[in-house]
PyMOL CGO cylinders between C-alpha atoms (Angstrom):
from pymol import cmd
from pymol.cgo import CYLINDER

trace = [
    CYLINDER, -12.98, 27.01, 10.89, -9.34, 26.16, 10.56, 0.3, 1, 1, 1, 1, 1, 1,
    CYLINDER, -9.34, 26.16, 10.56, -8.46, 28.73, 8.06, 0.3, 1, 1, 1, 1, 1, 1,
    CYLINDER, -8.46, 28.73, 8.06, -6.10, 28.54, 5.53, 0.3, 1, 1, 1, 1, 1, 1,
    CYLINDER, -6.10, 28.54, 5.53, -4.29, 25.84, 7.75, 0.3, 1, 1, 1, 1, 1, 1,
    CYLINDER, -4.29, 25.84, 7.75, -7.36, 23.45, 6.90, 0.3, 1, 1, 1, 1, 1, 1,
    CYLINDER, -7.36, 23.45, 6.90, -7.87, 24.97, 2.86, 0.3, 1, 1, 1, 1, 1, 1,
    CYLINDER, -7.87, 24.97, 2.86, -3.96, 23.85, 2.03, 0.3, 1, 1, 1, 1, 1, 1,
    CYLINDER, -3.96, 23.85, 2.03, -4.56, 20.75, 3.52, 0.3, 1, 1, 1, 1, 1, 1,
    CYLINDER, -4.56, 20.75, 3.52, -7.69, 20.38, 1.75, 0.3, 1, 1, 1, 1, 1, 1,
    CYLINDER, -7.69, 20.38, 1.75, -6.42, 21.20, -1.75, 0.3, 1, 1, 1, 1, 1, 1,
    CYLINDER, -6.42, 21.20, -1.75, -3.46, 18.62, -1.29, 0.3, 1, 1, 1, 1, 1, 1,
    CYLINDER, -3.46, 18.62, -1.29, -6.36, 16.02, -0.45, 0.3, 1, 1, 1, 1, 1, 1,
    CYLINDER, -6.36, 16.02, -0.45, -8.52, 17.03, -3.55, 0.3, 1, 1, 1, 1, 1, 1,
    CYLINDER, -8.52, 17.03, -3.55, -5.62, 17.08, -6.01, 0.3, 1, 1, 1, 1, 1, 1,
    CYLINDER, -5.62, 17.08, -6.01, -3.57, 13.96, -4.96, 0.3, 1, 1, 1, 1, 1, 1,
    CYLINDER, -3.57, 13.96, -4.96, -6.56, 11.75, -4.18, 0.3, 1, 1, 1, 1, 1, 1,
    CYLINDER, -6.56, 11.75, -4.18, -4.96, 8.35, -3.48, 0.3, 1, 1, 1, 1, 1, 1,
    CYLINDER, -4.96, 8.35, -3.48, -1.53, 9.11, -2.60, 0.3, 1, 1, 1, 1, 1, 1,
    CYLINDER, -1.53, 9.11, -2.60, -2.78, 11.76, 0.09, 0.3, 1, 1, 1, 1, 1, 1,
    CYLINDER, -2.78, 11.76, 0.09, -5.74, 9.05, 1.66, 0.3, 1, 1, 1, 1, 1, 1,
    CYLINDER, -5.74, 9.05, 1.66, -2.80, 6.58, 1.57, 0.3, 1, 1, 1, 1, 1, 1,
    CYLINDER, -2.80, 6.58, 1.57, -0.45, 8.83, 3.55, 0.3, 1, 1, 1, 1, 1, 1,
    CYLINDER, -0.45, 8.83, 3.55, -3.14, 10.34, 5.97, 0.3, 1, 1, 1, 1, 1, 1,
    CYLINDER, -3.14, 10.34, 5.97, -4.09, 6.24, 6.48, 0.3, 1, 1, 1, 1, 1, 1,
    CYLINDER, -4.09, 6.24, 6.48, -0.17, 5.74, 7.03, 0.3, 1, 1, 1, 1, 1, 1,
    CYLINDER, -0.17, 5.74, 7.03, 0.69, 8.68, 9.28, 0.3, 1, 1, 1, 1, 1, 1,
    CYLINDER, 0.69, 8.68, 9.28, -2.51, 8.80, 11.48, 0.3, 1, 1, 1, 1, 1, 1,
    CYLINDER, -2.51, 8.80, 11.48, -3.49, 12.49, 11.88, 0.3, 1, 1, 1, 1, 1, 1,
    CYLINDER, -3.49, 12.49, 11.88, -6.87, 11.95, 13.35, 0.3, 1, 1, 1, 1, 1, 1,
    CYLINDER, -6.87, 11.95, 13.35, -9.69, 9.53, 13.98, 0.3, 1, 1, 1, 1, 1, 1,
    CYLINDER, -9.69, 9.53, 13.98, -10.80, 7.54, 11.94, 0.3, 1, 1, 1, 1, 1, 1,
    CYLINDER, -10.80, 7.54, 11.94, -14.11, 8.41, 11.47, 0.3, 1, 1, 1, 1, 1, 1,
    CYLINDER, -14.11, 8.41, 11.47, -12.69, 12.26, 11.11, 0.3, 1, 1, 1, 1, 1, 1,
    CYLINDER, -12.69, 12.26, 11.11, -10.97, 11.75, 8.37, 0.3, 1, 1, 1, 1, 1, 1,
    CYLINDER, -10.97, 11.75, 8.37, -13.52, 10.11, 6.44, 0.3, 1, 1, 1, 1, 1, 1,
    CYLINDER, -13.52, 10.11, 6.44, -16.29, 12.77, 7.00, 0.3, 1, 1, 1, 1, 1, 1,
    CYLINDER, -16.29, 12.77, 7.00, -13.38, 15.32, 5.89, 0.3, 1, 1, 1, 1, 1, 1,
    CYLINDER, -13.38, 15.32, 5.89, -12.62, 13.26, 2.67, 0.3, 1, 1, 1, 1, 1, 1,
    CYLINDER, -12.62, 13.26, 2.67, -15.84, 12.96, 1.76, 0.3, 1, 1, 1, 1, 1, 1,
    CYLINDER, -15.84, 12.96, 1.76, -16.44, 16.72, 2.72, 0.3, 1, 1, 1, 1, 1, 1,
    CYLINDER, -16.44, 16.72, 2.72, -14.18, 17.82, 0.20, 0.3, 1, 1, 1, 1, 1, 1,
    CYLINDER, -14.18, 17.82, 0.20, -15.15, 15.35, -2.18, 0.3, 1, 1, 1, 1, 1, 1,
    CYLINDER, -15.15, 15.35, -2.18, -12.36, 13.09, -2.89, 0.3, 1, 1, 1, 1, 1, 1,
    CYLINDER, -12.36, 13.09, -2.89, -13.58, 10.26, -5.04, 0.3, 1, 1, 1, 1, 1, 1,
    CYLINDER, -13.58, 10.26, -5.04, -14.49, 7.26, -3.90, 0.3, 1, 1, 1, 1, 1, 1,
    CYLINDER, -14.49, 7.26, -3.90, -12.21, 4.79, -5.72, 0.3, 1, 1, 1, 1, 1, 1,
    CYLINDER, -12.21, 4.79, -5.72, -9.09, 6.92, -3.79, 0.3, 1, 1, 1, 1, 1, 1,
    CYLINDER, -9.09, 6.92, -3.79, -10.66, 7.14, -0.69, 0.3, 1, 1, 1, 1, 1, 1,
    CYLINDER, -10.66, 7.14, -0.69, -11.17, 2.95, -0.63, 0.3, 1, 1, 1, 1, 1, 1,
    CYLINDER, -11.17, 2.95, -0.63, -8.11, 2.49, -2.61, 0.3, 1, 1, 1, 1, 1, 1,
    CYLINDER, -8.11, 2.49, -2.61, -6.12, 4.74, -0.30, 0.3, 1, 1, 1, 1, 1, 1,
    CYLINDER, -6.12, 4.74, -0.30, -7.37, 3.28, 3.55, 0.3, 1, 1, 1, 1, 1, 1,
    CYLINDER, -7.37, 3.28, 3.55, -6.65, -0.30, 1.91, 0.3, 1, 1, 1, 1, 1, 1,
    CYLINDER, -6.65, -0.30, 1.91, -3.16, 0.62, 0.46, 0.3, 1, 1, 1, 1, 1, 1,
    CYLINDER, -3.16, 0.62, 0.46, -2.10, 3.09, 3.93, 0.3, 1, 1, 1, 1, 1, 1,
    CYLINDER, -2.10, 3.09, 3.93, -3.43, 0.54, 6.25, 0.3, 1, 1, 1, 1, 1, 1,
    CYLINDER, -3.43, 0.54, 6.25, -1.90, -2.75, 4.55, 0.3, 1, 1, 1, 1, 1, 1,
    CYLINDER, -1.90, -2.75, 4.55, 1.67, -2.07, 6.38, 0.3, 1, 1, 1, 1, 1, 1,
    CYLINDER, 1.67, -2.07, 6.38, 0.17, -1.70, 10.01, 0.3, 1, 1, 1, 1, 1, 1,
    CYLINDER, 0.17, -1.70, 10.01, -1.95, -4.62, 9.46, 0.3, 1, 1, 1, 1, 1, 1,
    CYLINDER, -1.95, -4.62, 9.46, 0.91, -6.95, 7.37, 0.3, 1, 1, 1, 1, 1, 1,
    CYLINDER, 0.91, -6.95, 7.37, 3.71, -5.56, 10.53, 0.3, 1, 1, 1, 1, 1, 1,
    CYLINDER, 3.71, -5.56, 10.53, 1.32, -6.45, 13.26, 0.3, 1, 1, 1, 1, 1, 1,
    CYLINDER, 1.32, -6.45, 13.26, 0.32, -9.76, 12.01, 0.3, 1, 1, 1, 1, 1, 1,
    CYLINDER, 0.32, -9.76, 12.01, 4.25, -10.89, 11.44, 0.3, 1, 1, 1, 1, 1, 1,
    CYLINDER, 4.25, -10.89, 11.44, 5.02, -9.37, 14.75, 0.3, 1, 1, 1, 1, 1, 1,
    CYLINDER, 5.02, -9.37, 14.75, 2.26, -11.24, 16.31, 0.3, 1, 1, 1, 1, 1, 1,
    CYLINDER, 2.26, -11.24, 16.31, 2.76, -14.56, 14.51, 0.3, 1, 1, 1, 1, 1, 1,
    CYLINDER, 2.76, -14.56, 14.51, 6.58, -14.32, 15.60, 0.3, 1, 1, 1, 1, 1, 1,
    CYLINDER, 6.58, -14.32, 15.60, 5.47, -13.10, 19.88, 0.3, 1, 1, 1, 1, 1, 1,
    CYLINDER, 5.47, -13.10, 19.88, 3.41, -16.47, 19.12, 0.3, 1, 1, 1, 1, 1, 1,
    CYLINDER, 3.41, -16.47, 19.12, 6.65, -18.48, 17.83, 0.3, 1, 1, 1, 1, 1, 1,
    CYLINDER, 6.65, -18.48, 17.83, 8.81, -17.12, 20.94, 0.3, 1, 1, 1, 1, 1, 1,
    CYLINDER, 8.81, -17.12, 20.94, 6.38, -17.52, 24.03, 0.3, 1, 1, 1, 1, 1, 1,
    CYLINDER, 6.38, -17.52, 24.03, 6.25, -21.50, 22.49, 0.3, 1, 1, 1, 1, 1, 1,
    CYLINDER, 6.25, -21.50, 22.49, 9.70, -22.25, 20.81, 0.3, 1, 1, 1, 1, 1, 1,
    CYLINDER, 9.70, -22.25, 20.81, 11.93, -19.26, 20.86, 0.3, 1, 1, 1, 1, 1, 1,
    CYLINDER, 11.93, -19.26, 20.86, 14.30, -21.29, 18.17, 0.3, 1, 1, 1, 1, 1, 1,
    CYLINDER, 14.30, -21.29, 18.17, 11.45, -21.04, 15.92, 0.3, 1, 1, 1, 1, 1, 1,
    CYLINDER, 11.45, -21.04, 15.92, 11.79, -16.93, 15.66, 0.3, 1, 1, 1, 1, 1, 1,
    CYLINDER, 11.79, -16.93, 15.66, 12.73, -15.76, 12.43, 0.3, 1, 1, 1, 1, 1, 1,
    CYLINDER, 12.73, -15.76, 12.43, 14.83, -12.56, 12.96, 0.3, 1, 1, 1, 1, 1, 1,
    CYLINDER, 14.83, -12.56, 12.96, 15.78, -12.35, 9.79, 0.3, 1, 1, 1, 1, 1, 1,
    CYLINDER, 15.78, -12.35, 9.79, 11.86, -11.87, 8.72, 0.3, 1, 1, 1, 1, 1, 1,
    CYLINDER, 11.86, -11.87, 8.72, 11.79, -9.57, 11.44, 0.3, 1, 1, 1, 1, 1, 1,
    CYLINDER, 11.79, -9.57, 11.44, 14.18, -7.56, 10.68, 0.3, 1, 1, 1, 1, 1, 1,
    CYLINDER, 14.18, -7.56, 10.68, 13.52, -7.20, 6.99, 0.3, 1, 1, 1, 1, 1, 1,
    CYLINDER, 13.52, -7.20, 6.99, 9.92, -6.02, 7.72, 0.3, 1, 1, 1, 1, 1, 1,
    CYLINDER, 9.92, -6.02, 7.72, 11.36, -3.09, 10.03, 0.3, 1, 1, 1, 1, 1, 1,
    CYLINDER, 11.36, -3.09, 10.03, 13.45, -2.21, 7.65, 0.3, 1, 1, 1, 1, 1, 1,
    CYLINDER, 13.45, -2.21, 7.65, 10.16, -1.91, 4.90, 0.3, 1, 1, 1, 1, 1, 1,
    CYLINDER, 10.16, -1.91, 4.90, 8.18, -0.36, 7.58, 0.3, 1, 1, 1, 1, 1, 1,
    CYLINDER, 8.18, -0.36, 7.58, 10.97, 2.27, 8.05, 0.3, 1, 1, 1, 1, 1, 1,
    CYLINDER, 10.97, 2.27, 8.05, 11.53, 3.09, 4.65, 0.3, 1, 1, 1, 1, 1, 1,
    CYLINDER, 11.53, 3.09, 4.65, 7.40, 3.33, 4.17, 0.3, 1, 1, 1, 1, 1, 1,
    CYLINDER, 7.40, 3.33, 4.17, 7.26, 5.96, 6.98, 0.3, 1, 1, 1, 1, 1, 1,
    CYLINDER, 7.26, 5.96, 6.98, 10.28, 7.76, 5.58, 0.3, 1, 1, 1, 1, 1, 1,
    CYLINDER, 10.28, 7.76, 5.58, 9.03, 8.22, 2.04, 0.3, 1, 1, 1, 1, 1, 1,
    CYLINDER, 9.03, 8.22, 2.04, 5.76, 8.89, 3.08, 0.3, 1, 1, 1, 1, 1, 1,
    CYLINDER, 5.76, 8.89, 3.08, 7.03, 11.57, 5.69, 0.3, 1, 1, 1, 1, 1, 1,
    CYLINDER, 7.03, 11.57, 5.69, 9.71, 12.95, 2.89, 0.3, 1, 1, 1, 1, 1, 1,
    CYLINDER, 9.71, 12.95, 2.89, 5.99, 13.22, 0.49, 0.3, 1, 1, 1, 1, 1, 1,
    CYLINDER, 5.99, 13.22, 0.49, 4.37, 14.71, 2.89, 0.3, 1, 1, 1, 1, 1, 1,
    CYLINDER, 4.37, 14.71, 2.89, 6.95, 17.19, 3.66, 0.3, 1, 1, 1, 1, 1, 1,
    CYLINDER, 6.95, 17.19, 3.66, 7.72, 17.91, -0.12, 0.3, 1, 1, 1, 1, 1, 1,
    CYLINDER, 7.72, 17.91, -0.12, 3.86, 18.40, -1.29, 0.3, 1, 1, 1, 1, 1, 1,
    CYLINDER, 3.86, 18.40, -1.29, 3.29, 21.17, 2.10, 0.3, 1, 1, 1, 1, 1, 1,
    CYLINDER, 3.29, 21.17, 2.10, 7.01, 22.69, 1.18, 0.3, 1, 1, 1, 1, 1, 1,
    CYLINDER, 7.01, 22.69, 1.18, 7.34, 23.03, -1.90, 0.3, 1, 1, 1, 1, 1, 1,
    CYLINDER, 7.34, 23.03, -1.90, 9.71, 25.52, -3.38, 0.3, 1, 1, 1, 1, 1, 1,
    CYLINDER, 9.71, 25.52, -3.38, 11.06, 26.32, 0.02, 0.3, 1, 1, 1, 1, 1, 1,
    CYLINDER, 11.06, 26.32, 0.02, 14.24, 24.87, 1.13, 0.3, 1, 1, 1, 1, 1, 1,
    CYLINDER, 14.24, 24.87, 1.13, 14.87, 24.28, 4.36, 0.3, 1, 1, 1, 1, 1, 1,
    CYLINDER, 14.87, 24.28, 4.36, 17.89, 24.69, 6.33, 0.3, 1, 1, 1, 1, 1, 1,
    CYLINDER, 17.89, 24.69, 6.33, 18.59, 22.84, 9.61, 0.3, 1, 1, 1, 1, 1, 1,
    CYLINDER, 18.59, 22.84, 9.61, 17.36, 25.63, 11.91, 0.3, 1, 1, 1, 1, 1, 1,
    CYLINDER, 17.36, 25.63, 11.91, 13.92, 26.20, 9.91, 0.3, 1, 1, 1, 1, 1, 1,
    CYLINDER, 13.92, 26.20, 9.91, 12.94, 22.74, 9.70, 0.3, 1, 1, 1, 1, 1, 1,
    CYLINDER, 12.94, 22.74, 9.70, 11.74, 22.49, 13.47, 0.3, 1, 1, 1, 1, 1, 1,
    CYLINDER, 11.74, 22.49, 13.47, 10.54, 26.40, 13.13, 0.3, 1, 1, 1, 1, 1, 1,
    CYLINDER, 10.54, 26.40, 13.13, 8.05, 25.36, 10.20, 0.3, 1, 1, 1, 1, 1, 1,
    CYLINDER, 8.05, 25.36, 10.20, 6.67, 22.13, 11.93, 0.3, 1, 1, 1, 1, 1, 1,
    CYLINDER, 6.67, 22.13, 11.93, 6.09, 24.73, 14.75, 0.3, 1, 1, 1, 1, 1, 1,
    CYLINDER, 6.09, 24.73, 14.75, 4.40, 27.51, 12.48, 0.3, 1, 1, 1, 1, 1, 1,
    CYLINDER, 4.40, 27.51, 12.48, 2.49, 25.12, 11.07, 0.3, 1, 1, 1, 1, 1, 1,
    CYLINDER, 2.49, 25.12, 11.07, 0.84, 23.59, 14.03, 0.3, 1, 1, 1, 1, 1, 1,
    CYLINDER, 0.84, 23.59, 14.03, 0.03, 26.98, 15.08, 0.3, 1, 1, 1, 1, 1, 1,
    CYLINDER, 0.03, 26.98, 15.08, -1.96, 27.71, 11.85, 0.3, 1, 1, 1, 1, 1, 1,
]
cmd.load_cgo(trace, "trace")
């Protein structure tokens, strides 16, 4: 249905089992429930499918729970926010969404460099495939 758009993406899924579930967990690209029928579709094994939602969705859940604890702290005793703890998991959650953006972008361009110009022309190509 998707062409060879949807065969690329399927081939980096198949090949890099848990790092790709862990990024597609991490960078949400569709529902849920989508992604699972398309990962068991193409057959990714089990182990990296479970091993992958658990490891991409740790961060969200770890980030929200700290943010949440510390809302908590403020609305009660705002002396009792730690901003150092909040700061140092931005920081984590940044760098997470960097490398896995940086992974992403190296496993779909490989080989090609890309100047400052073609960057935004790719990202454009490729949501038109």
């Amino acid at each position: 249905l998707a062409g060879e758009r949807l065969n690329r993406v399927s081939e980096v899924l198949r090949s890099k089992g848990l790092l790709a579930m862990t990024a597609v967990r991490l960078v949400p690209v569709a529902p849920f429930a989508v992604v699972g029928l398309v990962a068991g579709a193409i057959r990714i094994r089990f182990a990296h499918f479970v091993g992958g939602t658990v490891l991409g969705m740790l961060p969200g859940a770890v980030v929200t729970t700290i943010f949440g604890d510390q809302l908590q702290a403020a609305l009660i005793d705002p002396s009792r926010v730690n901003y150092w703890l909040m700061a140092l998991v931005a920081v984590a959650f940044a760098v997470g969404i960097y490398t896995v953006r940086r992974w992403l972008w190296k496993t779909h361009f490989a080989g090609r460099p890309a100047g400052p110009g073609q960057a935004m022309a790719r990202v454009t190509a490729l949501n038109r495939s």
